[in-house]
N, CA, C and O atoms as CSV, one atom per row, in Angstrom:
chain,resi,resn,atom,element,x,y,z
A,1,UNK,N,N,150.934,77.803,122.020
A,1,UNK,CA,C,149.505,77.886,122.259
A,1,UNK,C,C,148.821,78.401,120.998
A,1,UNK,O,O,149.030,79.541,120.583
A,2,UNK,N,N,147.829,77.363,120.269
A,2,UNK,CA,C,147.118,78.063,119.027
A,2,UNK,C,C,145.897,78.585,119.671
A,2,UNK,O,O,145.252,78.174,120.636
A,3,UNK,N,N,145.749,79.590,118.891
A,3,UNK,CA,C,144.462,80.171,119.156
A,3,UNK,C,C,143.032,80.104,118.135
A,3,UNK,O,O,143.038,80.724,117.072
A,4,UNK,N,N,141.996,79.412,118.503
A,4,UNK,CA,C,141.133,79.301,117.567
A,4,UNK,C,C,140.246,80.510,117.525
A,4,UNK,O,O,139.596,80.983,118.458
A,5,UNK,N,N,140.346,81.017,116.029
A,5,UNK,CA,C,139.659,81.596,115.671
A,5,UNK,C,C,137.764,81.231,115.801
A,5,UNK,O,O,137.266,80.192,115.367
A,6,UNK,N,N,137.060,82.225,116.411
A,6,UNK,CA,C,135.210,81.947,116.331
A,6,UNK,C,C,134.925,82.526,114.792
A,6,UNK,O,O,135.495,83.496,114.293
A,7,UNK,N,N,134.018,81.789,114.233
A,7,UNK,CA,C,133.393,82.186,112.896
A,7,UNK,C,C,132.720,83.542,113.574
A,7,UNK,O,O,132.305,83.723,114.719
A,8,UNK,N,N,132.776,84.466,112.374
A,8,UNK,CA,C,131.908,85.673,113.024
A,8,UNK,C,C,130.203,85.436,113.070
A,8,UNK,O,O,129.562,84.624,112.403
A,9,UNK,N,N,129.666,86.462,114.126
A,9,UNK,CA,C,128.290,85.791,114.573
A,9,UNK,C,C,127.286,86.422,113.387
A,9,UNK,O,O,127.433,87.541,112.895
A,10,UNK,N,N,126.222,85.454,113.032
A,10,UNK,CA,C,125.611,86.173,111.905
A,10,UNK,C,C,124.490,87.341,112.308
A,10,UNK,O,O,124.398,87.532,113.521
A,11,UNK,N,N,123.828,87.959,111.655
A,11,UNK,CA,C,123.035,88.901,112.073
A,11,UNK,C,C,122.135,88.501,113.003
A,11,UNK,O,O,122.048,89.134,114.055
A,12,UNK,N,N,121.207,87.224,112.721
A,12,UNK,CA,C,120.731,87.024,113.873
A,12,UNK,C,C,120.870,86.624,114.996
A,12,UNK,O,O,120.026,86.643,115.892
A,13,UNK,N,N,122.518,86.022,115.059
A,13,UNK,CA,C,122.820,86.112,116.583
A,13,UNK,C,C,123.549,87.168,117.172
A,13,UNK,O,O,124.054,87.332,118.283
A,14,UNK,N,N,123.465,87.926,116.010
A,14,UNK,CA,C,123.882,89.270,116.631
A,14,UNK,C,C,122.848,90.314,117.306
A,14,UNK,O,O,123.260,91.128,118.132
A,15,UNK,N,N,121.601,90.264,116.954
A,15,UNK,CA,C,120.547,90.254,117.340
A,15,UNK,C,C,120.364,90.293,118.606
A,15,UNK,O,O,120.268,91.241,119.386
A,16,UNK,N,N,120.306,88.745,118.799
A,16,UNK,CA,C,119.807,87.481,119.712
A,16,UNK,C,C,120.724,88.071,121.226
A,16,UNK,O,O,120.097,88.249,122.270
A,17,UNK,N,N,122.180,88.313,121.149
A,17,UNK,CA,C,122.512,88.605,121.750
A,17,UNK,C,C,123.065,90.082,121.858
A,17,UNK,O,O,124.107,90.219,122.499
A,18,UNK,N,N,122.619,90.934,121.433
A,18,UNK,CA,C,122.422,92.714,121.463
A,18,UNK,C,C,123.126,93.455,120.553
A,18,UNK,O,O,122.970,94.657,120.336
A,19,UNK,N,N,124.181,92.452,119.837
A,19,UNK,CA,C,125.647,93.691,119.319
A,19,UNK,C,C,124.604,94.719,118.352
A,19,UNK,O,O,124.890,95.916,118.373
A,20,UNK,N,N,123.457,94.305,117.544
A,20,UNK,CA,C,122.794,94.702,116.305
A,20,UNK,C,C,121.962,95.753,116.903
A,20,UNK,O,O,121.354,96.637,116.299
A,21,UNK,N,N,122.029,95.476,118.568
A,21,UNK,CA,C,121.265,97.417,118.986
A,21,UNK,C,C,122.373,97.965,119.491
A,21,UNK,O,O,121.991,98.471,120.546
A,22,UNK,N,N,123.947,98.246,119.327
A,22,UNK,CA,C,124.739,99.077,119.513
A,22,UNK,C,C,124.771,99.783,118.479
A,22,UNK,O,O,124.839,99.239,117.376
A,23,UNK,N,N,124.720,101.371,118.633
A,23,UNK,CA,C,124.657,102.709,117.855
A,23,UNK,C,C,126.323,102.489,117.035
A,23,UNK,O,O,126.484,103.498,116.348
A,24,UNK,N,N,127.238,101.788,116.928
A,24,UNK,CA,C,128.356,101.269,116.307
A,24,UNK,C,C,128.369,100.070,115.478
A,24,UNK,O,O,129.263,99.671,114.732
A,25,UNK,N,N,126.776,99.359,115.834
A,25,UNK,CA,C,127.040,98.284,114.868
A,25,UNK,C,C,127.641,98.178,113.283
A,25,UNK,O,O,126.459,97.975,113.004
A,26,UNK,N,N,128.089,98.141,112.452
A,26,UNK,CA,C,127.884,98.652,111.006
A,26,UNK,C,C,126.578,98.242,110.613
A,26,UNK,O,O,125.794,99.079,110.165
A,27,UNK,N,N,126.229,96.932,110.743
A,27,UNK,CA,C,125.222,96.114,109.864
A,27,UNK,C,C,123.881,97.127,109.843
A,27,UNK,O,O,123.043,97.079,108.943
A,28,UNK,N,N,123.803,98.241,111.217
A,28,UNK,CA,C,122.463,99.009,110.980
A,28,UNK,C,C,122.954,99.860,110.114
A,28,UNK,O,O,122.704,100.838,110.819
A,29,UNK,N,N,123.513,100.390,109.045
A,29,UNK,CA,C,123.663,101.265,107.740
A,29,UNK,C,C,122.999,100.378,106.717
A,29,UNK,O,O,122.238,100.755,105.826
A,30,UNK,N,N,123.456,98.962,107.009
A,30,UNK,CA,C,123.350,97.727,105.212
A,30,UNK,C,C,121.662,97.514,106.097
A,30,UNK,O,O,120.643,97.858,105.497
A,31,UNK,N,N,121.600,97.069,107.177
A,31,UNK,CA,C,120.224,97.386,107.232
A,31,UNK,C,C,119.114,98.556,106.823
A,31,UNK,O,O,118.047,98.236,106.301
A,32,UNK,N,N,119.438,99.858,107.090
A,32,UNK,CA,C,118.714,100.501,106.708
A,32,UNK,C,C,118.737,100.993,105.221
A,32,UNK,O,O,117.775,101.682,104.880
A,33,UNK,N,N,119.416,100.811,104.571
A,33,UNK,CA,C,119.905,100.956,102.789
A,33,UNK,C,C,118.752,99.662,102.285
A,33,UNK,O,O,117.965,99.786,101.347
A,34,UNK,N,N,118.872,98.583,103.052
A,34,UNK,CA,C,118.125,97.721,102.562
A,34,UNK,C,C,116.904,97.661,102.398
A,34,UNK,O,O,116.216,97.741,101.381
A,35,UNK,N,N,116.571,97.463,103.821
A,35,UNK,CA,C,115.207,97.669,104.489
A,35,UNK,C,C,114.348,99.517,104.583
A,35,UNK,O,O,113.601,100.000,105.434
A,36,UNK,N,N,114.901,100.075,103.333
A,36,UNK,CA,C,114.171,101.792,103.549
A,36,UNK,C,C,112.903,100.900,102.325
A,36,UNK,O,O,112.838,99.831,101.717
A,37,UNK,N,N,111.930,102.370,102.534
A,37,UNK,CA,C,111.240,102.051,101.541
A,37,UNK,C,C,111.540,101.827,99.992
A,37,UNK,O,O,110.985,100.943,99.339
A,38,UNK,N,N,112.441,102.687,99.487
A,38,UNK,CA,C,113.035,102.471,98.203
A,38,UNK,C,C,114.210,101.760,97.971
A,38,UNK,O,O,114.561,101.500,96.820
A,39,UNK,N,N,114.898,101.393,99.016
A,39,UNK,CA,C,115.470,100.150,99.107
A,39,UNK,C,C,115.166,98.632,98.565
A,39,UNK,O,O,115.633,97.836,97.751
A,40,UNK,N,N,113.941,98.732,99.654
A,40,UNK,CA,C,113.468,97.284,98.788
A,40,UNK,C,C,112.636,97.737,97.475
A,40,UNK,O,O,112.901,97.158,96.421
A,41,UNK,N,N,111.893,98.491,97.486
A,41,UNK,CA,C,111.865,98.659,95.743
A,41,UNK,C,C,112.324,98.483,95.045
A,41,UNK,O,O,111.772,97.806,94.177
A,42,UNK,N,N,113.919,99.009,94.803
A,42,UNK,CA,C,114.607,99.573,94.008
A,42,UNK,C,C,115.579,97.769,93.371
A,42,UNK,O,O,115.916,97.466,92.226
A,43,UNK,N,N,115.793,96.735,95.057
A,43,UNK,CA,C,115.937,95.467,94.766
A,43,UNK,C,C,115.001,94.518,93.977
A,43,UNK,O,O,115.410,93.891,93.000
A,44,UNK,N,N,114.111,94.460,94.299
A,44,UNK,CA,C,112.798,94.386,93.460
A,44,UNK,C,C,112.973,94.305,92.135
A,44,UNK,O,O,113.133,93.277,91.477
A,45,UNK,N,N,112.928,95.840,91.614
A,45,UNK,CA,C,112.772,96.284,90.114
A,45,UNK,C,C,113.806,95.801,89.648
A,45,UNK,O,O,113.854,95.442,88.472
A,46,UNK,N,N,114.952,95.683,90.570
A,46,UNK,CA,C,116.448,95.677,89.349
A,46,UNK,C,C,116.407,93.149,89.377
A,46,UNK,O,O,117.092,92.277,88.843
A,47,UNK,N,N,115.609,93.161,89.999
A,47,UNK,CA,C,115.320,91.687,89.762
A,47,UNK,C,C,115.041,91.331,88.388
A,47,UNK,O,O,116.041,90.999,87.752
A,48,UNK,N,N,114.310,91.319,87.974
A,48,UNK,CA,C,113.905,91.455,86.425
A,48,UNK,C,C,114.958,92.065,85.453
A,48,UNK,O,O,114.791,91.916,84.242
A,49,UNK,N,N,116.041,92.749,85.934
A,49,UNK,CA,C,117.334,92.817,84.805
A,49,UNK,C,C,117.429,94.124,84.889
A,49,UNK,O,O,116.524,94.623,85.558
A,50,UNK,N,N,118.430,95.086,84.319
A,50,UNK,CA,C,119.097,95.872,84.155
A,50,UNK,C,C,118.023,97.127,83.479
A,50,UNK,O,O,117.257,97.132,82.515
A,51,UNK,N,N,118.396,98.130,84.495
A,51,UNK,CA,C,116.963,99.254,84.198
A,51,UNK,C,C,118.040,100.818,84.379
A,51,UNK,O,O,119.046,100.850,85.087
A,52,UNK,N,N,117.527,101.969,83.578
A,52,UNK,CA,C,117.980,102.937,82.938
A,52,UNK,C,C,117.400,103.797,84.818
A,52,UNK,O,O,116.447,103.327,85.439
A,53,UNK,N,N,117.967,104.637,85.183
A,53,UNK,CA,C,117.456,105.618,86.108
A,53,UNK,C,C,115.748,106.108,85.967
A,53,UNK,O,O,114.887,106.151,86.846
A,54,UNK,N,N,115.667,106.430,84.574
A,54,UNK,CA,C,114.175,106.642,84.630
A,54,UNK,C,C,113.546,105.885,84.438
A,54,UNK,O,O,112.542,105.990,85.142
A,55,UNK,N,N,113.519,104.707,83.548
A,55,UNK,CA,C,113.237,103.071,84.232
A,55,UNK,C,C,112.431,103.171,85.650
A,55,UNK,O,O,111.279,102.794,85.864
A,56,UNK,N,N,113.416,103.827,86.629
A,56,UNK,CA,C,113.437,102.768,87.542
A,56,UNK,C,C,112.282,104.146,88.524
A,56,UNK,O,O,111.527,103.901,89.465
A,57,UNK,N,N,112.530,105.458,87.895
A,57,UNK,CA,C,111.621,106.259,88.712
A,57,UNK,C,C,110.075,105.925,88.016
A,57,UNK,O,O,109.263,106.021,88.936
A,58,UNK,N,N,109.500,105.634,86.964
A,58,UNK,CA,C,108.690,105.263,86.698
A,58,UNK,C,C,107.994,104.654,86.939
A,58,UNK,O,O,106.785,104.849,86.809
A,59,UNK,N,N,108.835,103.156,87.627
A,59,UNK,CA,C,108.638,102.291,87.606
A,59,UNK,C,C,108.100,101.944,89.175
A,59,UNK,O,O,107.455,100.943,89.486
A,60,UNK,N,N,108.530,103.021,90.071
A,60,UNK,CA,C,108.708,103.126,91.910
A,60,UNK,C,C,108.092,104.494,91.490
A,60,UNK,O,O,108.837,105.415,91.157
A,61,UNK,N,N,106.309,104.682,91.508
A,61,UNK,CA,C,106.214,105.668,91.572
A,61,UNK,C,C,106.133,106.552,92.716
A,61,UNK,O,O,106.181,105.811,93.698
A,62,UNK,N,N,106.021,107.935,93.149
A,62,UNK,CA,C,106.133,108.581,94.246
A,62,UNK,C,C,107.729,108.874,94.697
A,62,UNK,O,O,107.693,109.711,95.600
A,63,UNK,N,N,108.878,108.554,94.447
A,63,UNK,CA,C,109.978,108.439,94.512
A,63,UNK,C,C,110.647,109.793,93.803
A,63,UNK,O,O,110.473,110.078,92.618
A,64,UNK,N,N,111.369,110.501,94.651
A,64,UNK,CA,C,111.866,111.886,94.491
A,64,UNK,C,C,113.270,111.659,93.436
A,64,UNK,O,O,114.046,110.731,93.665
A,65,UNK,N,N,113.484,112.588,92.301
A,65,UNK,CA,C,115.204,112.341,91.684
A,65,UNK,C,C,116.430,111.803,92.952
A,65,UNK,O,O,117.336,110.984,93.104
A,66,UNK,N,N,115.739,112.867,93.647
A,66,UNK,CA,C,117.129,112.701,94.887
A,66,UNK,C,C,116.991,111.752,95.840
A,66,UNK,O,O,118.045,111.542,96.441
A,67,UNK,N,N,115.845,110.948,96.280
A,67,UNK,CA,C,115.730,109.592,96.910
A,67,UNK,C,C,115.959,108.355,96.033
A,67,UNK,O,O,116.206,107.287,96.592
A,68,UNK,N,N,115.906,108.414,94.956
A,68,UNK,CA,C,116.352,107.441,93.778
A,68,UNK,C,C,118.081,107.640,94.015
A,68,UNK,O,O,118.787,106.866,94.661
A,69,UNK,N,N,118.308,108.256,93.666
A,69,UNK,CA,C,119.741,108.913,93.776
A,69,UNK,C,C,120.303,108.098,94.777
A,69,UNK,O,O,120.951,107.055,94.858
A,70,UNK,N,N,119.786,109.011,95.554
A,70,UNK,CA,C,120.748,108.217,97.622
A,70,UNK,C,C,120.888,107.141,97.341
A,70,UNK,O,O,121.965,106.611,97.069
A,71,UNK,N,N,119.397,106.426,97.361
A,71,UNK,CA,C,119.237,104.861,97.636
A,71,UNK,C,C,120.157,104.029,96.827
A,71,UNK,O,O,121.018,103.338,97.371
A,72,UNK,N,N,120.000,104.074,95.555
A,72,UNK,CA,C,120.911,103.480,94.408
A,72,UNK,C,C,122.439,103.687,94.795
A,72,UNK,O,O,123.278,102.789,94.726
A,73,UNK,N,N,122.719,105.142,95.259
A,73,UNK,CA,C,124.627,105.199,95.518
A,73,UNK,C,C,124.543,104.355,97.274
A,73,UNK,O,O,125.634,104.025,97.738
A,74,UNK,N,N,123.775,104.177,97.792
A,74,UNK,CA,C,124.018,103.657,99.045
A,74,UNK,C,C,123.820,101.971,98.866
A,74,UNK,O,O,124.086,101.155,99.749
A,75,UNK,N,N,123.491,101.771,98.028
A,75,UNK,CA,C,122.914,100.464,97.568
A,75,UNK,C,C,124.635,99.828,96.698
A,75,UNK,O,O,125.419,98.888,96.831
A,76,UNK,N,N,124.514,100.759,96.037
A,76,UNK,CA,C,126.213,100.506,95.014
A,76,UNK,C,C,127.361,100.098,95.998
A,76,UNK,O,O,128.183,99.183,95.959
A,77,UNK,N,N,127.116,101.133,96.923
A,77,UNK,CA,C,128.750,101.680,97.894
A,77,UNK,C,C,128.338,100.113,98.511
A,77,UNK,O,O,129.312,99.403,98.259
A,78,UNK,N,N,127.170,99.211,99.295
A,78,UNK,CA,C,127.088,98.369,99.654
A,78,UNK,C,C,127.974,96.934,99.099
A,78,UNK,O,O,128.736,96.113,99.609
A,79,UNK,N,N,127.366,97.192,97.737
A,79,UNK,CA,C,127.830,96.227,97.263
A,79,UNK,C,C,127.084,95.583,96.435
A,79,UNK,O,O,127.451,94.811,95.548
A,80,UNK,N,N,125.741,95.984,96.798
A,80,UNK,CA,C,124.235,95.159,95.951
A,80,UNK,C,C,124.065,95.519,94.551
A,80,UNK,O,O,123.569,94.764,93.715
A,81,UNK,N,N,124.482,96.673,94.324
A,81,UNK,CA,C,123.732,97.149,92.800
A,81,UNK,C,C,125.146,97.532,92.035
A,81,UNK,O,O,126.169,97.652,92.710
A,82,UNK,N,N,125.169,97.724,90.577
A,82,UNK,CA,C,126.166,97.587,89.961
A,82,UNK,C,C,125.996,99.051,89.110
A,82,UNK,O,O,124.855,99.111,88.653
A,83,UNK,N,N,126.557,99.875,88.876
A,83,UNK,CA,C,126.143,100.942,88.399
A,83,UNK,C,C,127.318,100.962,86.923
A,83,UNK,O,O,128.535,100.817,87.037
A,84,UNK,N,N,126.534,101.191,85.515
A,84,UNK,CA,C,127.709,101.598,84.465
A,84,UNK,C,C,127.058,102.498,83.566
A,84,UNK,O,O,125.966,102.255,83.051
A,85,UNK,N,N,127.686,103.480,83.386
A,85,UNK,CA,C,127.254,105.062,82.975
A,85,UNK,C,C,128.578,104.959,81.267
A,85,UNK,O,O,129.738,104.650,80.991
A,86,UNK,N,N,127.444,105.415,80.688
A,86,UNK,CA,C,128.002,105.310,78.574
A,86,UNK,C,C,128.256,106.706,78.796
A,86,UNK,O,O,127.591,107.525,79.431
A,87,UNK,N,N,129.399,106.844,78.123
A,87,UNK,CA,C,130.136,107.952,77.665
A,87,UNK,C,C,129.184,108.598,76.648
A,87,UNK,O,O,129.665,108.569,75.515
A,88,UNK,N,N,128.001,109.158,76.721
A,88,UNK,CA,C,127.433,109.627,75.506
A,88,UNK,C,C,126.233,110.925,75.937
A,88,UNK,O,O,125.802,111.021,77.086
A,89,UNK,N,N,125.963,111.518,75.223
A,89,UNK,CA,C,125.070,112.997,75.470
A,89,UNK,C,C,123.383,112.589,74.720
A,89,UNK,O,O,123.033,112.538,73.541
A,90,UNK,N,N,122.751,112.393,75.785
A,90,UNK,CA,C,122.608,112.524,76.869
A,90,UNK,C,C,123.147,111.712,77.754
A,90,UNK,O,O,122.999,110.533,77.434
A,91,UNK,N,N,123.720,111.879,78.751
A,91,UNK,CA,C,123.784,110.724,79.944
A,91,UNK,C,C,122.617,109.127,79.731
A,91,UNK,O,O,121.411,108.955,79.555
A,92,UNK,N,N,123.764,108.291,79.869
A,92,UNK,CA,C,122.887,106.685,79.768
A,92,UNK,C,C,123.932,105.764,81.138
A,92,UNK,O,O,125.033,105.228,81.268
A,93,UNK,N,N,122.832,106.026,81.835
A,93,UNK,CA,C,123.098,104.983,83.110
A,93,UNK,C,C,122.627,103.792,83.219
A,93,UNK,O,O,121.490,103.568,82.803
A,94,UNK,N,N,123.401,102.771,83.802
A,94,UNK,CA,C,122.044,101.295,84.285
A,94,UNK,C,C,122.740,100.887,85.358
A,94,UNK,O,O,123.888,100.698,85.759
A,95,UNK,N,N,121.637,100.824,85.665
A,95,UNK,CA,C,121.548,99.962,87.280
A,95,UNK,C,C,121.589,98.099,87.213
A,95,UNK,O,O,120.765,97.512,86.511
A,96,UNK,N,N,122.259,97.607,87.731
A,96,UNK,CA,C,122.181,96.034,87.781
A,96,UNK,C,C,122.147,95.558,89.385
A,96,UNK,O,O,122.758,96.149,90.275
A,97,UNK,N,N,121.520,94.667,89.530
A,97,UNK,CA,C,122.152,93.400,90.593
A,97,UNK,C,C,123.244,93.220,90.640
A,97,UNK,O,O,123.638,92.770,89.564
A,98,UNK,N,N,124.148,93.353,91.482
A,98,UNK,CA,C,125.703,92.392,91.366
A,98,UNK,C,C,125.134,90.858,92.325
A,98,UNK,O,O,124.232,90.794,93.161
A,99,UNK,N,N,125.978,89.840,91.856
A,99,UNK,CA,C,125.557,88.523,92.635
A,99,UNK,C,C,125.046,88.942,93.930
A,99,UNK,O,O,123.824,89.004,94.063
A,100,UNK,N,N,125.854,89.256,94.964
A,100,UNK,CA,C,125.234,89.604,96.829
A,100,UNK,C,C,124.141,90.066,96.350
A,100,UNK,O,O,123.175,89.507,96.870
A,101,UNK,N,N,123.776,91.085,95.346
A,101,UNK,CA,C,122.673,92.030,95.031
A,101,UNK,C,C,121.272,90.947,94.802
A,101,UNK,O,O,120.185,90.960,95.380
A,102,UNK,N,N,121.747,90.119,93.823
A,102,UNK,CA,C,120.387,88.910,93.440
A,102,UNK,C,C,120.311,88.360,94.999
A,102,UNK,O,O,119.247,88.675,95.532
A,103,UNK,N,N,121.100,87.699,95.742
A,103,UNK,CA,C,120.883,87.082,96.878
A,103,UNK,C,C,120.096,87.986,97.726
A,103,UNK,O,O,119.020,87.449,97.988
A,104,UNK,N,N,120.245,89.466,98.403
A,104,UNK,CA,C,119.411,90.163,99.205
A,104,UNK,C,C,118.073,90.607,98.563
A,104,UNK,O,O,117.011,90.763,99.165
A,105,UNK,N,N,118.301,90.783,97.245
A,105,UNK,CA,C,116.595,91.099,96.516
A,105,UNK,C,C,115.920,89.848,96.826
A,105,UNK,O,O,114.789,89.880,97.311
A,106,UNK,N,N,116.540,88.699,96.579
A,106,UNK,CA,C,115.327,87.259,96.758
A,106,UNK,C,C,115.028,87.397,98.222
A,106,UNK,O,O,113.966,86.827,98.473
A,107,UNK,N,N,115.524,87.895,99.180
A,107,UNK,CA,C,114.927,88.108,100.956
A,107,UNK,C,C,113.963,89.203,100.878
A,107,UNK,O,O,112.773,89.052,101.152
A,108,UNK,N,N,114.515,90.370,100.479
A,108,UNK,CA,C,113.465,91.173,100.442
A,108,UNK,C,C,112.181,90.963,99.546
A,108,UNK,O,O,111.200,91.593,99.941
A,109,UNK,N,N,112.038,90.335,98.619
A,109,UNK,CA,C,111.291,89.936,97.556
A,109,UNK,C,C,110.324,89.236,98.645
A,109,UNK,O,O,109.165,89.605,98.833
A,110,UNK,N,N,110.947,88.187,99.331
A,110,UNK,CA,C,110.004,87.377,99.901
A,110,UNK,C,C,109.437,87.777,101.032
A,110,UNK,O,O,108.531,87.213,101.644
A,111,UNK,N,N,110.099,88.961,101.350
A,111,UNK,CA,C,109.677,89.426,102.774
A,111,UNK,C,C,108.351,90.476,102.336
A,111,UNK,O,O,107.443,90.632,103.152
A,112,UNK,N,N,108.303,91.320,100.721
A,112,UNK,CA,C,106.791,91.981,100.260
A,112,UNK,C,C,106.411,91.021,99.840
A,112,UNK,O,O,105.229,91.150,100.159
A,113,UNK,N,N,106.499,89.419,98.985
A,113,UNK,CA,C,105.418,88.832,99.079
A,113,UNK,C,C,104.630,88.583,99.973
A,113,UNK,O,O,103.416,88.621,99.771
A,114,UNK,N,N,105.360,88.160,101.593
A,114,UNK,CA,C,104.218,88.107,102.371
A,114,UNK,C,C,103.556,88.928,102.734
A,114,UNK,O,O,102.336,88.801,102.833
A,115,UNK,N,N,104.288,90.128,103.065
A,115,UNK,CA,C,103.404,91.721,103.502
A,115,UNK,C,C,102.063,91.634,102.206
A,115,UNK,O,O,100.923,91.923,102.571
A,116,UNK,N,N,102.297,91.247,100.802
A,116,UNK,CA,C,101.191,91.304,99.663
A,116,UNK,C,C,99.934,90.022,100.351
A,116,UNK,O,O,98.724,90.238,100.296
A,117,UNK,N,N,100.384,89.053,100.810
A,117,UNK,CA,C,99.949,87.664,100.924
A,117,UNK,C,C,98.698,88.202,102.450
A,117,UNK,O,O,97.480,88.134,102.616
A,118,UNK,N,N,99.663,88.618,103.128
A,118,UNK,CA,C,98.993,89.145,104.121
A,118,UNK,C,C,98.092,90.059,104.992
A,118,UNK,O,O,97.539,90.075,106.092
A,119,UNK,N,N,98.325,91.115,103.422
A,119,UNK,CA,C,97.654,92.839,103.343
A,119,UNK,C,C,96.538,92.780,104.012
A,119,UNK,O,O,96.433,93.494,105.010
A,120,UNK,N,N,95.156,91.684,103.512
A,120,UNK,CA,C,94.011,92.067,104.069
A,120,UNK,C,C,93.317,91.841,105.738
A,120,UNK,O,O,92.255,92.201,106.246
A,121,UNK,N,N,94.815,90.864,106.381
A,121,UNK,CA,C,94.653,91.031,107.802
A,121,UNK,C,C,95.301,92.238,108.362
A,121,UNK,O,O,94.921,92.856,109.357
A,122,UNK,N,N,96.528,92.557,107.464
A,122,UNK,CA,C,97.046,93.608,108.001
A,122,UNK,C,C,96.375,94.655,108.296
A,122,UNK,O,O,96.552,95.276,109.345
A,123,UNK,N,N,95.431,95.010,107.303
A,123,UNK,CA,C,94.665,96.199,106.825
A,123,UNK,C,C,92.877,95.785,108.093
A,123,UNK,O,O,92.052,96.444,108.725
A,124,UNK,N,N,93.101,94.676,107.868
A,124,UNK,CA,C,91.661,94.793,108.637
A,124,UNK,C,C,91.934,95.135,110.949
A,124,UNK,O,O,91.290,95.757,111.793
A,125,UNK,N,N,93.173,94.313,110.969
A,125,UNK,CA,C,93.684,94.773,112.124
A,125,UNK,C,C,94.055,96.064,112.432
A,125,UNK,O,O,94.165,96.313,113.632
A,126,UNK,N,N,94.399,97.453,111.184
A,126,UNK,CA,C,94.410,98.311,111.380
A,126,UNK,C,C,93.060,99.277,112.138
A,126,UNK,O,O,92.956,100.015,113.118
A,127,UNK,N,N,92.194,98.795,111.095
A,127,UNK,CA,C,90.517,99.281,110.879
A,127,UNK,C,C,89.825,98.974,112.276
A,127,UNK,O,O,89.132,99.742,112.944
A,128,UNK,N,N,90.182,97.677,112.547
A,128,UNK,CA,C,90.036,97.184,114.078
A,128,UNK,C,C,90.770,98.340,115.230
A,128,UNK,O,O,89.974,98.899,115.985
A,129,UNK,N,N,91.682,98.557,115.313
A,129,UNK,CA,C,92.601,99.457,116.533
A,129,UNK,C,C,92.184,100.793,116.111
A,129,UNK,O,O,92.478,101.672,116.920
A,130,UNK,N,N,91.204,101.406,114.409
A,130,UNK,CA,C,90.835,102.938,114.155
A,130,UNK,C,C,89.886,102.974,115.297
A,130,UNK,O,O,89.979,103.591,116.358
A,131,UNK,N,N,88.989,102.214,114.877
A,131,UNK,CA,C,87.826,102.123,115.230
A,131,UNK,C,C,87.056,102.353,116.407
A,131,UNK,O,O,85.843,102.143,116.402
């Protein structure tokens, strides 16, 4: 008797059919690393090529040493960002895309273009429900 293997289900039918609201899912960690606020920033900035730590706080302003920090080692441990640190005084770090890394920045990329595309209904539906 062979047994056929099922392709595993992708996120959105994992979704679709609940596994992605069990408190065990993994995918809600790579979700929330992704989808935080400096998450998708941080995919964003490193789109355009290979950026130094302060690069990248400059660049994401409002962003704490130690929320740069997290995000980037939770982003690495993922798999998305590529981290290589020079043997030299002062400390010289850079941050890269690894391939998976270019593939999830172009989703998130497209997911703040539309939030940009869309701002002034967003913003006027807010003003609407102040009001």
């Amino acid at each position: 008797m062979s047994e056929i293997s099922e392709a595993p289900m992708t996120l959105g039918e994992q979704m679709r059919n609940g596994n992605l609201f069990s408190d065990k899912c993994p995918s809600r960690d790579v979700l929330k690393h992704v989808t935080s606020r400096w998450g998708v920033l941080i995919l964003v900035a490193l789109q355009d090529g290979t950026h130094r730590f302060s690069d990248l706080r400059r660049k994401m302003g409002g962003v704490s040493e130690k929320m740069l920090a997290q995000t980037l080692q939770w982003l690495e441990a993922d798999g998305f960002v590529d981290r290589k640190s020079y043997p030299v005084v002062p400390p010289h770090v850079e941050y890269t895309l690894t391939p998976m890394g270019h593939e999830i920045a172009d989703k998130v990329a497209a997911l703040a273009d539309w939030i940009e595309e869309n701002l002034p209904q967003v913003m006027a539906s807010r003003e609407k429900r102040d009001a």
